[in-house]
N, C-alpha and C positions, 0 to 999 in steps of 0.2 A: 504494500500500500504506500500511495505517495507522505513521502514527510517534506517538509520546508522548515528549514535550519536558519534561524536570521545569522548574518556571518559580520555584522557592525561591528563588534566590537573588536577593541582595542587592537590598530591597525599602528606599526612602526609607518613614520609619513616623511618625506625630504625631498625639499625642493633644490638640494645641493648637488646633486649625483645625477646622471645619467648611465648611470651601471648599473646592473641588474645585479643585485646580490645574492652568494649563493646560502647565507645563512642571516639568521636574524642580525642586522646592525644596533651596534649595541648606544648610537650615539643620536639616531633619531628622534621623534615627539613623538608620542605617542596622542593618536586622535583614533574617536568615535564618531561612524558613521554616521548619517550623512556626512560628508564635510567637500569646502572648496578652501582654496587657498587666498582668493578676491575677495574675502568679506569685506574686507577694511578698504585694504589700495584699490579694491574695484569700484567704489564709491564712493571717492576721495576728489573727485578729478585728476586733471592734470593729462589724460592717456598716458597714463603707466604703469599702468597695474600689470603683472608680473603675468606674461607670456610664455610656456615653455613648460616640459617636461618635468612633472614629479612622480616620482615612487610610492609605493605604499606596499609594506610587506606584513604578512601575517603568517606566524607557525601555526600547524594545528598536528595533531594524531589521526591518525586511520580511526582510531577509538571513540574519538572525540564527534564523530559522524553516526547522524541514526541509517540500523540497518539496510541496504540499501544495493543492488547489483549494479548500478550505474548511478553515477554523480553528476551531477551541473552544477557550475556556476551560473546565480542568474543577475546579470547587473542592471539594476533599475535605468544607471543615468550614467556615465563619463563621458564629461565634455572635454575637447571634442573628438578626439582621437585615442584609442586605447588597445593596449595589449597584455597580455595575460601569460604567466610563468609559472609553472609548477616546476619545483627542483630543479631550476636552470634550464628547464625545454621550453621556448616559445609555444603554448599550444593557440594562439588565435589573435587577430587582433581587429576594429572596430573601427569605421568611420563614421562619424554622426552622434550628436553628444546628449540626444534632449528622447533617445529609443530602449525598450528592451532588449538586450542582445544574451543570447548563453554559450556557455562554452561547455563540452563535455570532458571531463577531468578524467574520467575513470581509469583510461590505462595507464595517465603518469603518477597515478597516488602510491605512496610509498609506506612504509608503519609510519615516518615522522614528516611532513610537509612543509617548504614553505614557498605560500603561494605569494607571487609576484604581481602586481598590476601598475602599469606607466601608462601615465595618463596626459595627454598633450594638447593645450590650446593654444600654441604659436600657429603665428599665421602660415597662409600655405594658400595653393589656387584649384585646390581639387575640394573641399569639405565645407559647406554652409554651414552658419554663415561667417563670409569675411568681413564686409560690409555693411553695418547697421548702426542703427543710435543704441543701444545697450550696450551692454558690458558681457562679454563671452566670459562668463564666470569658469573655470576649471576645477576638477576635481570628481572625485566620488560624492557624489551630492545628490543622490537617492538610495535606497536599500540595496544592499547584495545580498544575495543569498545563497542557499546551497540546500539546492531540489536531490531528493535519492528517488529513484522509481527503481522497477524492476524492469529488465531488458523488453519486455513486453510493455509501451505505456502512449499514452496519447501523446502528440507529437510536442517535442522542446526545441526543434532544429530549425523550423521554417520562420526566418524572421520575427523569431520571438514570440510569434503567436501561442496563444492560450491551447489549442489542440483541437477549438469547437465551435460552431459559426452558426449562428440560429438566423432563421431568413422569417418573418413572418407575413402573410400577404393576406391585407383585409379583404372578405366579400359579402357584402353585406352588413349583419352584427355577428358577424363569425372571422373569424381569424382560420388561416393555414398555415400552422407554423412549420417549416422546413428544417431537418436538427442534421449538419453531416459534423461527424470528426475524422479525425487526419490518426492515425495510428503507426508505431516504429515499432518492428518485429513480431507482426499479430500472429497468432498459429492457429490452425484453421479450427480447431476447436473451440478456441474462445468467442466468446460474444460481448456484447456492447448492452447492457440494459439502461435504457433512459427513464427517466423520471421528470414528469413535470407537475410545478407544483404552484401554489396562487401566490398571491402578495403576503399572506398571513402563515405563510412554510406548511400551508394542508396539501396533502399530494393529490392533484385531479386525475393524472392517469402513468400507468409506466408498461413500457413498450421493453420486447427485450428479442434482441436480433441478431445474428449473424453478418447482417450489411452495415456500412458504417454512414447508413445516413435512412433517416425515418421522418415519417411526417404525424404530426399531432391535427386535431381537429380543434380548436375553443368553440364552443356554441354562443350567444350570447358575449363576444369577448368583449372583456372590459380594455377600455385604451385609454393608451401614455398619452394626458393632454395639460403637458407643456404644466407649469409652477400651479394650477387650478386643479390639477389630478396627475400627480407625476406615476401610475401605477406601473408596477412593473412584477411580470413572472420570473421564475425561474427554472434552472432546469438543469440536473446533474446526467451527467456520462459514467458511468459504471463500465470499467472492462470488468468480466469476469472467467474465470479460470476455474472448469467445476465446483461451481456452486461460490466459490470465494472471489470475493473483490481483488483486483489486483492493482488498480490504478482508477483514480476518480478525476475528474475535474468539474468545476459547475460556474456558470456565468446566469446572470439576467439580462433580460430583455423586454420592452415593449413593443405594442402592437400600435400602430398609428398611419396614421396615411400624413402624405405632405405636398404640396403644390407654389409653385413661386410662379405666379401667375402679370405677364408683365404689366399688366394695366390696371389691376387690383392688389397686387403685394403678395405675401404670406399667407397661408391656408393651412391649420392645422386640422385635420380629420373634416375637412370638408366644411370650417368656418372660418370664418375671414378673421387673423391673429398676426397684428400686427408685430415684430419684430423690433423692438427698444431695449436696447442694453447698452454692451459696456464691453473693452477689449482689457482683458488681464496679463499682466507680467506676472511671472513664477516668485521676483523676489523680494525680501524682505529689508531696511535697515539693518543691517549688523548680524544678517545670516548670510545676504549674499541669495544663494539657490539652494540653502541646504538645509529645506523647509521640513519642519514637524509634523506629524498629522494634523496637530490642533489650529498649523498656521494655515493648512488649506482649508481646515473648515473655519477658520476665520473670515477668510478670504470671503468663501461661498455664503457665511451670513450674514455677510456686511451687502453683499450683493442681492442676497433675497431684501435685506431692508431698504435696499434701496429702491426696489419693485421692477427691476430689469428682468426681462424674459427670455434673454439670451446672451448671450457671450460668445466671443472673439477671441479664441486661447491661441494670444497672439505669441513670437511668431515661428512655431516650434510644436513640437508633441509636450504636453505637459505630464505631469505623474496621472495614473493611473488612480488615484486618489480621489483625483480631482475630476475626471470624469464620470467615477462614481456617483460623486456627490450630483454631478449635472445630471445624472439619470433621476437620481434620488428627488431632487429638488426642483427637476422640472425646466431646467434648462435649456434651451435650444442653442445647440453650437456649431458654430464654423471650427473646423479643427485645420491646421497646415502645417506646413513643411516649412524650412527656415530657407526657401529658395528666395532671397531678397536683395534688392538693393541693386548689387552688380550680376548681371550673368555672366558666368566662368566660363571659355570654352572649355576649361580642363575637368568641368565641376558636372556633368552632366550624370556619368555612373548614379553619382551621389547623390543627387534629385531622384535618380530612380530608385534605390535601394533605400532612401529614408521617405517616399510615398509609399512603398511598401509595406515596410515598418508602420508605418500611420497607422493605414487603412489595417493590415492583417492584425496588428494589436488590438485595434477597435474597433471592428466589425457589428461588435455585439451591442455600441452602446447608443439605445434609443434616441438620446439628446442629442446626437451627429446629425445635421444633414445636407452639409456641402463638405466637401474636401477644397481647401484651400491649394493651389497650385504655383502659387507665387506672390509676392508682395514687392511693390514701388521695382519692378525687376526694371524699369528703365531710367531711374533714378540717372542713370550715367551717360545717356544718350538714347537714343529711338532704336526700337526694337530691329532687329539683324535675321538674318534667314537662318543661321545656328541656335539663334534664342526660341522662333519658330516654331523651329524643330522641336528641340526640349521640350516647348509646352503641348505640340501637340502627341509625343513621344506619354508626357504626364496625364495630359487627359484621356486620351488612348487608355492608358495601364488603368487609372481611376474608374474609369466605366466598365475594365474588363473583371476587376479585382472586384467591383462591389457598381451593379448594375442597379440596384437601387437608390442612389445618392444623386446629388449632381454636385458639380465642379465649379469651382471661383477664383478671382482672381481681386486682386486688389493691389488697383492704379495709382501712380502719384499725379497728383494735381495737375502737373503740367504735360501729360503724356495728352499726343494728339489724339480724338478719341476717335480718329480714322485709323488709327495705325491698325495694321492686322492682327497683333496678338489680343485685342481687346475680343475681337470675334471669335476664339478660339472654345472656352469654356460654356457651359449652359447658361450661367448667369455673371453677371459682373458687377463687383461696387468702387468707390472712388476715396481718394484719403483728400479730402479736401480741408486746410486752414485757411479760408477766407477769413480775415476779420485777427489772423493771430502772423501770420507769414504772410503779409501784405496785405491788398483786397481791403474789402469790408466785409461786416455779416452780412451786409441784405447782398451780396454774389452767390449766395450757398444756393438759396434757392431756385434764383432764374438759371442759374448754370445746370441744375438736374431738368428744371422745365423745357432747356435747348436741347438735351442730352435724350429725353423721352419723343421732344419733336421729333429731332432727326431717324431716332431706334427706337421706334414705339412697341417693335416686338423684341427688344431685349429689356430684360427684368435688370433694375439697376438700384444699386442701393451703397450707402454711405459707411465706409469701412471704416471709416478714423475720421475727428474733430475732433478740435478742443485748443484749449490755451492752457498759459503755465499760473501760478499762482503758487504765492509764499506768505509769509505773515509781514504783507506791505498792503497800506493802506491809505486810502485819497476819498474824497469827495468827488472829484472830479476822474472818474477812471477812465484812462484812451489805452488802445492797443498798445501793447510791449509795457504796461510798468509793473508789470509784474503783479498787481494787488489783486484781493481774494476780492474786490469788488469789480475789475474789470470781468474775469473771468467767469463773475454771479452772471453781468451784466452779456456777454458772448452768450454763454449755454441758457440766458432767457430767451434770447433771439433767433440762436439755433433750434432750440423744442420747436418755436411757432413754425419756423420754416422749413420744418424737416418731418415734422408731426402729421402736417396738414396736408401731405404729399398721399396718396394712400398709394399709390403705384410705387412710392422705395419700398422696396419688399424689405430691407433691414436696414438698421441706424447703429452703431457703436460708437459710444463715446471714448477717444482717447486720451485718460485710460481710466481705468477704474480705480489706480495707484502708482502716486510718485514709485518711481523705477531707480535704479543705477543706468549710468550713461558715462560714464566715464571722462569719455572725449567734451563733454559738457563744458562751457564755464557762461550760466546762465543766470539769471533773477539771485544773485548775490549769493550763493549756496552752489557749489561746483560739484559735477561729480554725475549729476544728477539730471533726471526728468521729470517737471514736475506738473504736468499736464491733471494729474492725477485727481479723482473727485475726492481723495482721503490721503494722508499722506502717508512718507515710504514706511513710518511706523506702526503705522494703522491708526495710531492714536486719536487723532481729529479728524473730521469731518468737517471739506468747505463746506461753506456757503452751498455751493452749486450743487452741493448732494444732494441737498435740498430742495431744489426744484425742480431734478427729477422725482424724488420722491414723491412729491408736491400733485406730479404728473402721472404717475406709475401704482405708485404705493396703493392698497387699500386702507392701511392702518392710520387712522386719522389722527393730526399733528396738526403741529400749527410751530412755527421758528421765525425768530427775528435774527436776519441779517448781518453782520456788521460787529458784534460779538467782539473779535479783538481789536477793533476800530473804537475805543469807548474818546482821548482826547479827539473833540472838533474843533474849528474855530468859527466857524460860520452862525450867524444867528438862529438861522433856520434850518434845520439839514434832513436830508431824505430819511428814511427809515424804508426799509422794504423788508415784507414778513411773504414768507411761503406756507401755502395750505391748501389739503386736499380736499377743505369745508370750503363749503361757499359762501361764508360771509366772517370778516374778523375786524374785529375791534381794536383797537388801539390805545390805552392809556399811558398818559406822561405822568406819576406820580400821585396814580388813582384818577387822576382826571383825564374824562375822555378825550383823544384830538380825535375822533373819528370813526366811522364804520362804514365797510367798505364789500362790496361784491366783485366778485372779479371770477369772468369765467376758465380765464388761462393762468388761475393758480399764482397767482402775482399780485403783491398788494403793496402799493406806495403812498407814505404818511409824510407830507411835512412838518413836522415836531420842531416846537420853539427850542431850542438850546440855552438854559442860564443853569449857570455851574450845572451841579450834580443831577441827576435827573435818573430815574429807574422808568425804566418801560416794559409794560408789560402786554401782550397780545392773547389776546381773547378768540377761540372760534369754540363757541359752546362750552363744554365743559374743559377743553384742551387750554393749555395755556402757557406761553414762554417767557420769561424774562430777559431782560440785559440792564445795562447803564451806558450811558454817555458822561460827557464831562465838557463844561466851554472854558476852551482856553484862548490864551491870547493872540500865539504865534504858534504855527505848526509843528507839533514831534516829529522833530528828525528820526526819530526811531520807526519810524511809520513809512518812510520814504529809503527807496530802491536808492546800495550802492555797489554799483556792482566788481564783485570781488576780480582784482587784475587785471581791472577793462585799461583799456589803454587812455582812454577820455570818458569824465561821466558827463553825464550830464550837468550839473552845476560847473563844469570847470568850460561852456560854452559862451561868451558874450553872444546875446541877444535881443541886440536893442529894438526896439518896441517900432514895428511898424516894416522891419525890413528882418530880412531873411538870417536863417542858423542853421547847422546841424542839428535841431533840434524839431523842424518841422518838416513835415512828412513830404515827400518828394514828388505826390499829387500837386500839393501846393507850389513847391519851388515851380515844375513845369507849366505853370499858366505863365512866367514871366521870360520871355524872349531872352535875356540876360539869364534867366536860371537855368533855361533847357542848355545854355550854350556852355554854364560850368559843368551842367551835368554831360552832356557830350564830351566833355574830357576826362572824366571820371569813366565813362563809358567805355572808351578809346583803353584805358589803362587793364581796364576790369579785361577787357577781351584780350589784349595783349597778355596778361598776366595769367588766365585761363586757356589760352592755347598751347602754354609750355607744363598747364598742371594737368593732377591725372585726378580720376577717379567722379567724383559730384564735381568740383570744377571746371570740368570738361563738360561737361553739362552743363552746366550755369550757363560756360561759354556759349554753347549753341542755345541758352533761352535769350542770351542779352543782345542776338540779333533781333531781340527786341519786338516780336507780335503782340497784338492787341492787348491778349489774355493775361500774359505774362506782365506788361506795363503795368496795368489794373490792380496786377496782386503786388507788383514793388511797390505802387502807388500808396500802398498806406503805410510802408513802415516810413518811419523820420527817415533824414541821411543816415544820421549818428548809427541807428537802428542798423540798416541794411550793410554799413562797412564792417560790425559787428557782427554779423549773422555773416557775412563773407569771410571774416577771420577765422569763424570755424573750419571752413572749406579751402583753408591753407592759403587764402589774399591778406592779405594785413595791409593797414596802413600802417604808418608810427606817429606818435603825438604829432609831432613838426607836421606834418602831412595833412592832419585832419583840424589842427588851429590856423596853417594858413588858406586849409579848402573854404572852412568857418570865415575865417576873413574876409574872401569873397564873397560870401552869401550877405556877410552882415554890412554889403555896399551895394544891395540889390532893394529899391522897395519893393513891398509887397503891393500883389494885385490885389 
């Protein structure tokens, strides 16, 4: 009978050595799994967190193993690259860091072992991904384990796969469930007895067969519908060997129908289910990737409070945990591969064998119902007959591996939406920041309404939005300052115009939590990504959780806004409270300023400001507090500086009536004199991007300057845009952007 051995603990670990050692070293750390080596340096900024091969050794005994005729190692997670040593024998080694992958030990195990594992996330042009805003954490940063079966046992070899693959196909109020497993060394004696059982573990029926694949009837079947009825069956595989078990496995599943319908949206079981959520990253503050149980079900209930119905397990295979929970809790998921950013010609293999992986891992789980195929893949330039290929190589294998799913893809903003790879998958979404990475908000929407004109029979929907936000705060919120007020005031505008579209079949907000990013140096906190509705601790909730929630949630609330924003200096200042009540009150100090209906969940109070003030918001019985406070002159401590910038903002002369670094480059272009400084700024930008590599080269080809691309640079400042280009390897240096400043502030304004 199968056993599972957890193998965590206490692992000799060193990032000193690229030797494989043939006996325990005696001068290592000793760490308990999970673990990565990036906790710290990988969310520190700077891009430097430590790239490159470490060890991890573990002795064990033959003894030390439950009985067992063959052994596996099973490793949940090594990014990105990995190999495996028993007694000095290479037995295997792994590309792709976010997969289940096993290795079979049995013939190198000795009475005394010690197993070896080198684990590798320096760069390279063959193994996704290379290219992206996060931080490629390294290490053993999920569960290993150590499976014994008996030579006879459901299969451990095919891409990690569980052994069992349940298909079920509704007709009617009856379901047909389809059960095959894959079996290593069957003898023609033995049989397979299945068992299927409800949601409450009572057994409705068990079949027992000679063939390795049976089919069930449900009558009346009850179905997976999405976070409102997450049900799910289950169903064990029994080998048996006269009359004895010899090897079990069992997985769930649900029964549901699905529809991405291009001019009505999302259909779950045949009723129109809107798709509202949220795209998650795997890590945590000061774990890095080498998450707990308790932190993914942290994750997944901070997500159900938020009243999101689907998820974006961006951009990678997540644990296996965590898909659970998505079945459990009613999830709807886009699941994908980390094909992102740049396409590799070297990198293709690797697209296909971690699609595999995807799909054959998670076949089983009802919350899936696209396969992700690629993300922002032309970030570096317009799609090539090689990238083509790959995609349609990926969508091929995706339709032949699991024929009832469909395929997606998700675009960066600026890809043409002629290009041919868009045409490739069943459905399509788009990572749009208007309103955050130039543009404005109100682009989001007429840009999906040109998008449906032109492709009225492609299903299209919003893969990623969002802005950043830290603990900075203004009255006055505009793009880029960073405050949890700009970012309330973005994802109010976005709900309205993204909400009210019923043809986006899905919405994701990116992201559901501040992330590591390494390469980062952004909103005064480096390191980091901080788009997130919660931050990388989990510990607070913006502002803007709340207006989804406001939007989503059933559990009724009521929140005032503004919370770490208490010094004002304004006499009168906004207040804005979120509620899924249709009417809230307002008092400043027991006395009422108001009461208010609002049907999009958004309520704004002008409140007099003298000194200390408690406010409290009323919707029925629900009720929030906070304070304000009036002061004289504005908290510096409230106000964006950004940590290593080369110029902040205050070190601008901007005198009053004529131009700066400091206003958005919409503006500068109305004045004949502005467009003309900017034309030499232009002039530099291309020269300087024709000699760099990667998203630069890119940029290069947007700043031949069409329409679209204008529009979205059009709303950052200068200041803003030579900053967001320092990321992408352009710098200016001080001298450079106080005499560009110079210029502008000898230009009047229109």
């Amino acid at each position: 009978m199968r056993k599972v051995l957890s193998f965590n603990a206490k692992w000799a670990f060193s990032k000193e050595t690229n030797t494989v050692p043939l006996t325990l070293p005696k001068n290592w750390i000793w760490v308990n799994l999970p673990h990565t080596w990036n906790d710290i340096d990988g969310q520190d900024g700077g891009n430097d967190y430590y790239r490159g091969i470490c060890c991890y050794a573990k002795s064990f005994s033959l003894t030390d193993l439950p009985e067992a005729e063959q052994y596996y190692l099973e490793i949940n997670g090594a990014n990105s690259s990995a190999a495996v040593f028993l007694n000095g024998k290479k037995l295997a080694e792994h590309d792709g860091g976010y997969s289940i992958w096993r290795v079979n030990l049995t013939n190198a195990l000795e009475d005394n072992n010690l197993l070896v594992i080198t684990v590798d996330n320096s760069q390279n042009k063959e193994v996704y991904p290379q290219n992206a805003d996060f931080t490629f954490y390294g290490g053993l940063y999920r569960d290993v384990n150590i499976i014994g079966v008996s030579n006879s046992h459901f299969d451990l070899d095919y891409f990690g796969g569980s052994g069992i693959s349940v298909t079920p196909k509704i007709d009617g109020k009856d379901a047909e469930v389809k059960v095959e497993v894959f079996l290593t060394d069957k003898k023609p004696e033995q049989t397979v007895r299945y068992k299927l059982y409800d949601k409450s573990g009572a057994e409705i029926e068990t079949k027992e067969s000679g063939e390795t694949s049976v089919t069930f009837n449900i009558p009346n079947v009850h179905l997976w519908h999405g976070t409102k009825d997450p049900y799910l069956y289950s169903l064990a595989a029994q080998l048996m060997e006269k009359g004895k078990i010899i090897d079990r496995v069992n997985t769930r599943f649900g029964c549901r129908t699905f529809e991405i319908d291009p001019q009505k949206g999302f259909f779950l079981n045949g009723e129109s289910y809107p798709l509202r959520g949220v795209s998650r990253h795997q890590d945590w503050w000061g774990l890095g990737n080498a998450l707990q149980p308790e932190n993914h079900k942290r994750d997944a209930g901070l997500i159900l409070e938020l009243g999101a119905n689907t998820i974006r397990l961006a951009h990678y295979q997540h644990d296996q945990r965590f898909y659970d929970l998505c079945d459990e809790l009613g999830f709807v998921v886009w699941a994908e591969i980390p094909y992102i950013s740049s396409h590799m010609p070297d990198g293709r293999e690797n697209t296909i064998s971690q699609m595999k992986e995807l799909i054959t891992q998670n076949y089983n789980h009802a919350s899936i119902v696209v396969w992700g195929l690629s993300n922002e893949i032309t970030m570096t330039g317009k799609s090539n007959e090689d990238l083509l290929e790959n995609h349609r190589i990926l969508n091929d294998l995706a339709h032949r591996l699991d024929p009832t799913r469909l395929t997606t893809v998700a675009v960066v903003s600026m890809c043409d939406i002629h290009d041919p790879y868009i045409q490739i998958p069943d459905v399509v979404a788009f990572n749009h920041y208007f309103g955050w990475y130039g543009g404005e908000t109100d682009m989001n929407g007429p840009w999906f309404d040109n998008f449906h004109r032109e492709y009225p029979n492609i299903p299209v929907g919003m893969s990623e939005y969002g802005c950043e936000a830290l603990d900075w705060h203004t009255s006055e919120p505009t793009q880029g300052d960073y405050t949890e007020e700009y970012q309330a005031h973005y994802h109010e505008e976005l709900i309205k115009q993204l909400f009210s579209r019923e043809y986006i079949w899905a919405t994701y907000v990116w992201n559901m939590f501040d992330f590591g990013a390494d390469a980062r140096a952004e909103g005064g906190e480096n390191g980091q990504n901080h788009k997130g509705l919660v931050t990388f601790d989990r510990k607070y909730k913006k502002d803007a959780f709340y207006a989804y929630k406001a939007w989503l949630s059933d559990e009724k609330f009521v929140h005032i806004c503004g919370k770490r924003y208490i010094d004002r200096v304004e006499e009168v200042t906004k207040v804005t409270v979120y509620s899924n009540l249709p009417e809230v009150e307002l008092y400043a100090d027991g006395k009422s300023v108001g009461k208010q209906r609002s049907e999009n969940h958004f309520f704004y109070f002008d409140v007099p400001n003298m000194g200390e003030t408690k406010l409290t918001a009323a919707a029925g019985e629900y009720k929030d507090e906070s304070t304000i406070n009036k002061v004289d002159s504005f908290n510096e401590a409230y106000r964006l500086k950004e940590k290593g910038a080369v110029l902040n903002w205050f070190d601008i002369t901007a005198p009053e009536g004529y131009y700066s670094l400091n206003d958005k480059l919409s503006e500068i272009l109305k004045s004949d004199e502005g467009r003309a400084v900017f034309a030499g700024i232009a002039k530099q930008l291309e020269n300087a991007m024709q000699s760099a590599e990667g998203a630069a080269a890119a940029m290069g080809d947007s700043l031949k300057m069409d329409e679209g691309i204008m529009k979205m640079m059009g709303g950052f400042t200068l200041l803003r845009l030579t900053s967001m280009l320092g990321m992408m390897n352009i710098s200016f240096s001080k001298e450079e952007l106080l005499a560009l400043n110079a210029k502008l502030n000898s230009i009047k304004k229109q």
